[in-house]
C-alpha positions in Angstrom: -70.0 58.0 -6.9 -70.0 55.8 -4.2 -73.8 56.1 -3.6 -73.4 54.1 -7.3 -71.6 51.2 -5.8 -73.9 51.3 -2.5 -77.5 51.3 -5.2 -75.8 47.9 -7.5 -75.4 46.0 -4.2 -78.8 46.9 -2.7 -80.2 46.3 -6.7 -78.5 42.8 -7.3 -80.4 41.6 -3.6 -83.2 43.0 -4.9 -83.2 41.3 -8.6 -82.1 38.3 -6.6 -85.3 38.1 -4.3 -87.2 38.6 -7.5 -88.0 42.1 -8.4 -87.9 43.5 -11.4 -88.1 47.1 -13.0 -86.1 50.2 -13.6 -85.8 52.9 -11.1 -84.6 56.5 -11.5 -83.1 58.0 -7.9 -82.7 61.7 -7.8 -80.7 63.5 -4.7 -82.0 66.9 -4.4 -80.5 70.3 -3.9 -81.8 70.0 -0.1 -79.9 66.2 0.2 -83.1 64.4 -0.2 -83.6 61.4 -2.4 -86.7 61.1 -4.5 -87.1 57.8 -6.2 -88.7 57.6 -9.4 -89.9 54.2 -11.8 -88.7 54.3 -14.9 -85.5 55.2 -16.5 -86.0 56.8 -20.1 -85.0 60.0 -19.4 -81.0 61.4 -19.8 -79.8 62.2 -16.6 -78.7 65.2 -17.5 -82.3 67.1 -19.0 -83.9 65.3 -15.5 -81.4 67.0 -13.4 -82.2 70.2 -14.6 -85.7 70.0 -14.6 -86.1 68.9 -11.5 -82.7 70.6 -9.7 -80.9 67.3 -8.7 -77.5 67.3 -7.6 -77.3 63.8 -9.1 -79.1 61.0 -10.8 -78.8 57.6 -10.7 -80.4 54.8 -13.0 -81.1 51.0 -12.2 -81.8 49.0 -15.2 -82.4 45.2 -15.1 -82.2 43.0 -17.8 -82.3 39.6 -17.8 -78.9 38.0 -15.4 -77.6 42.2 -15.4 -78.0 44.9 -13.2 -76.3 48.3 -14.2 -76.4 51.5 -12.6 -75.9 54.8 -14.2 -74.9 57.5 -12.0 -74.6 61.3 -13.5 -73.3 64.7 -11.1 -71.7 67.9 -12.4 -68.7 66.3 -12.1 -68.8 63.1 -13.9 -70.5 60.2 -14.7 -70.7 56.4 -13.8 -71.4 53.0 -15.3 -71.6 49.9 -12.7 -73.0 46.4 -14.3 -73.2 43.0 -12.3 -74.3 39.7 -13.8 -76.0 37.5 -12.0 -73.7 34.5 -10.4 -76.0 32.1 -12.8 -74.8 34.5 -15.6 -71.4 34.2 -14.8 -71.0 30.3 -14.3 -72.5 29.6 -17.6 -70.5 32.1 -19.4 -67.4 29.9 -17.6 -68.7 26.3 -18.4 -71.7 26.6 -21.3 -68.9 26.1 -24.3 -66.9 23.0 -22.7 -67.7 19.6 -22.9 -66.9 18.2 -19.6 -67.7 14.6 -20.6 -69.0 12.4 -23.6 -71.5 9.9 -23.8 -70.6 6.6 -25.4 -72.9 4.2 -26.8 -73.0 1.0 -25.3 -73.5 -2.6 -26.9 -74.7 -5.0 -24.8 
């Protein structure tokens, strides 16, 4: 499942330069890949349809990327949050300073 860890990285770059969408990547019985968009289908039905050794999903929501990664011998979830995501989940509950009104 390290093609999993490989797809998040090169996913989070891309969601960071802007793009959006889900992808479906498929390696086939010959080692090819064959990328597809979308991502509603179980990985499981897909792989035997279309004879994949594996299947992987990106999905993208807003400030996550996740990939799902399926073979006959396991499966995967990987999920990264944004670095905006993750500093205002550190800071968005405390006050850091208050305000005081001033008479003058």
């Amino acid at each position: 499942m390290a093609r999993a860890a490989e797809l998040l990285e090169t996913a989070q770059a891309s969601a960071a330069a802007g793009s959006e969408g889900e992808w479906t990547v498929l390696l086939g019985p010959n080692g090819g890949w064959q990328m597809m968009a979308g991502a509603e289908y179980e990985p499981r039905a897909l792989a035997a349809a279309r004879g994949a050794q594996a299947v992987l999903r990106v999905l993208r929501r807003p400030g996550v990327v996740r990939v799902e990664a399926w073979d006959p011998g396991g499966r995967c979830l990987l999920e990264a949050r944004s670095a905006g995501q993750r500093m205002e989940r550190l800071i968005a509950d405390q006050r850091l300073y208050a305000a005081a009104a001033c008479a003058g």
